[in-house]
N, C-alpha and C positions, 0 to 999 in steps of 0.2 A: 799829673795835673798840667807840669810843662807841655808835656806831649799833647795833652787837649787843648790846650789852648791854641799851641801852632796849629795844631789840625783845622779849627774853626777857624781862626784869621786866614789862613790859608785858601780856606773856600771862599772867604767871603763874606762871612756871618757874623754875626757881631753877637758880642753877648744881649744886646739889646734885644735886638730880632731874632734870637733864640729863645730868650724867654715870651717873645711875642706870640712864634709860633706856638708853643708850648700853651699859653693862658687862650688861644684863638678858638680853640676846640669849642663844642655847641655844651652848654650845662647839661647834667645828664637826664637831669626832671622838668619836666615843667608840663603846664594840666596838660593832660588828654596826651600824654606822652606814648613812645612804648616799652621807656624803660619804665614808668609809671605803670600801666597796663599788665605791663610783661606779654602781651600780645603783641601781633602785626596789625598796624594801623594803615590804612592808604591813605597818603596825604589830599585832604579837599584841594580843591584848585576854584577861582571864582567861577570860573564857567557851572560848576552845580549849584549854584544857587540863582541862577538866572531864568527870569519867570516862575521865579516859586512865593509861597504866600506862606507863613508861619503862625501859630499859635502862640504867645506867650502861656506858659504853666510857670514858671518858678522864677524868679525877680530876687539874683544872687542868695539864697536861700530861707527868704521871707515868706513864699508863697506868692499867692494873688487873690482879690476879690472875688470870690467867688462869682459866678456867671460876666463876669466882666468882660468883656472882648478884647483886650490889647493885641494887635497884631503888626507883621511885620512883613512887608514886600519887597520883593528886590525886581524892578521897574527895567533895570539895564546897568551895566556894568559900573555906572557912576551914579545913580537915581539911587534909593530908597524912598518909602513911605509907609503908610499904615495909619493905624487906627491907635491914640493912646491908650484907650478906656473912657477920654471924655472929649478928645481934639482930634481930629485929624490932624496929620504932619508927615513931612517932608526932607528930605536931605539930601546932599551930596555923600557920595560914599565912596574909598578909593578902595579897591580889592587886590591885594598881590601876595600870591600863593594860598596863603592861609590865613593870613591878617587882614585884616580892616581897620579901615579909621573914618567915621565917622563925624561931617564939618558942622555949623551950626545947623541945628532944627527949625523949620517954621510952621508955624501950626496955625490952626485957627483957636478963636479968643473965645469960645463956651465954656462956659462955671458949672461947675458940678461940684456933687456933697465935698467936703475937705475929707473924706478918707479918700476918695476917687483922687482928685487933683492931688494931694501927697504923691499916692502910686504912681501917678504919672509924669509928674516932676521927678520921681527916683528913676523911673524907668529911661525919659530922656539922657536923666545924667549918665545913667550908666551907658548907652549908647555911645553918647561923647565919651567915653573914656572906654570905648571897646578898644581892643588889642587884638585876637584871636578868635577863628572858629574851628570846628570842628563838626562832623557828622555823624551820629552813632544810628544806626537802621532808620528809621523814619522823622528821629530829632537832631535839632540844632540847638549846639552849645558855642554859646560866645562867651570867652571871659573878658572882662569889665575890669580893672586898674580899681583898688578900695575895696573889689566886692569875695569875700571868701570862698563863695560858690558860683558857677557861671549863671547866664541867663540859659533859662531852658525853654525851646520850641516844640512842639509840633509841629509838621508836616498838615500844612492846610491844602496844598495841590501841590502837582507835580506838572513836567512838561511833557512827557510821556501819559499821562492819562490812564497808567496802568494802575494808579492808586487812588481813591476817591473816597473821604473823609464822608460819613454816615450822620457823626453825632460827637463830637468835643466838648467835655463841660471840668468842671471839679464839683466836687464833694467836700464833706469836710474833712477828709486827711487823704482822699484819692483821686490824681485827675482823670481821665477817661478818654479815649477814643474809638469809637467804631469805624471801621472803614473797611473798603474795597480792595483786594488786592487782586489782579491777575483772574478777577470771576468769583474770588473768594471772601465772604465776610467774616472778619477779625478784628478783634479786641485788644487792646494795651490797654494796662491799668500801670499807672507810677503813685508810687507811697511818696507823699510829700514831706512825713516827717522824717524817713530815713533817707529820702532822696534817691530812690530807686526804683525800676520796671518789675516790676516782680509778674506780671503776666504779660508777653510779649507775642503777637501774633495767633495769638488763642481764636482757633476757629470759633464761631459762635451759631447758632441755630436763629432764623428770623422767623419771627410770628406775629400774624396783624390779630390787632384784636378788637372789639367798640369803642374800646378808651385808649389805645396806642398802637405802640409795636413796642415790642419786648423782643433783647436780644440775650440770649441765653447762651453760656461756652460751654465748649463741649468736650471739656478735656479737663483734668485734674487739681487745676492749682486751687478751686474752692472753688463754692456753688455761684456764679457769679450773673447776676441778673438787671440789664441796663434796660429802662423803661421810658419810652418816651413818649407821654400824653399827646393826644389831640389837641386837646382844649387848649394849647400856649404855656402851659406850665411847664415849669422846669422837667430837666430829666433827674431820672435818679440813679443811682445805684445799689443792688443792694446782695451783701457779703452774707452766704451763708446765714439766709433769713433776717439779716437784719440791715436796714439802709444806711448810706453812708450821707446824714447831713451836715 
């Protein structure tokens, strides 16, 4: 113990600033980790998120309004904006590596039902209290300070234009997206109650018909069939003959 201790004075080091280096180390978990994972993650940088437009699907693991539009734009390196669900609004936003922090919002002053305006006084809050994003294939996850699960995006555009959104909606327990990739039309389906993709990229079959376009996949995870009326009515979805409302 003599002998370590002269060693360490000797250098220079203090027992202080031994135990400092020691405690300085990064925590081994934290969301969207890869010791969490246990995969290789590549760390987002703000530049991917610049000129992209996002979907809100899941609002810390509450859900959302169904057919409601909450969206989220990234304007330029310090801008945000988007759509609440019943305001528009706006922000300052500072982007470094992987984090954000998000300053006050301003919005405009439109009254909508009180389940709307709830949602979107949650959704603001949680905004102001982001911390982190992350990128998993076509979504965006930000965690939020309070909230047990992140906010969860889709991919409404891209800056490359290699990808291009068909049809985004939810269901009653599944959100949905059609879109374009690379020439190819493809399906994500995410389960809201378990909080997971469970059909990712699924090619799908396009067919016009009198009363819509019906997009149908064409590969295994179940009979999956997204229908999108002419007429202005919603879309649907529907699992193995039966729809998801």
């Amino acid at each position: 113990m003599k002998k370590l201790l002269a060693l360490l004075l000797g250098t220079g080091v203090s027992f202080v600033g031994f135990a400092a280096l020691a405690t300085s180390q990064p925590v081994a978990w934290q969301a969207g980790s890869i010791a969490q994972s246990g995969a290789s993650i590549n760390q987002p940088t703000p530049s991917d998120l610049l000129n992209t437009e996002w979907l809100l699907e899941d609002l810390g693991g509450s859900g959302v309004i169904d057919n409601l539009q909450t969206t989220l734009s990234f304007d330029s390196g310090d801008r945000l904006s988007g759509q609440g669900g019943c305001n528009r609004y706006n922000a300052p936003v500072k982007l470094v590596g992987n984090r954000l922090t998000v300053s006050a919002i301003a919005s405009t002053k439109k009254l909508c039902p009180p389940a709307v305006m709830n949602q979107e006084n949650r959704y603001f809050q949680a905004l102001q209290n982001a911390q982190r994003f992350r990128l998993e294939g076509s979504y965006l996850l930000i965690d939020s300070q309070g909230l047990e699960a992140p906010l969860r995006f889709t991919r409404l555009t891209t800056t490359s234009n290699a990808e291009t959104t068909l049809v985004s909606f939810q269901g009653r327990r599944n959100a949905v997206r059609v879109f374009v990739r690379d020439g190819q039309t493809q399906m994500n389906v995410y389960d809201k109650r378990v909080r997971r993709t469970w059909v990712i990229g699924s090619p799908v079959k396009t067919e016009q018909t009198p009363e819509g376009t019906r997009y149908t996949n064409a590969r295994g995870e179940a009979a999956l069939v997204v229908f999108v009326p002419n007429a202005g009515k919603p879309p649907t979805l529907t699992i193995n003959g039966r729809v998801d409302r």
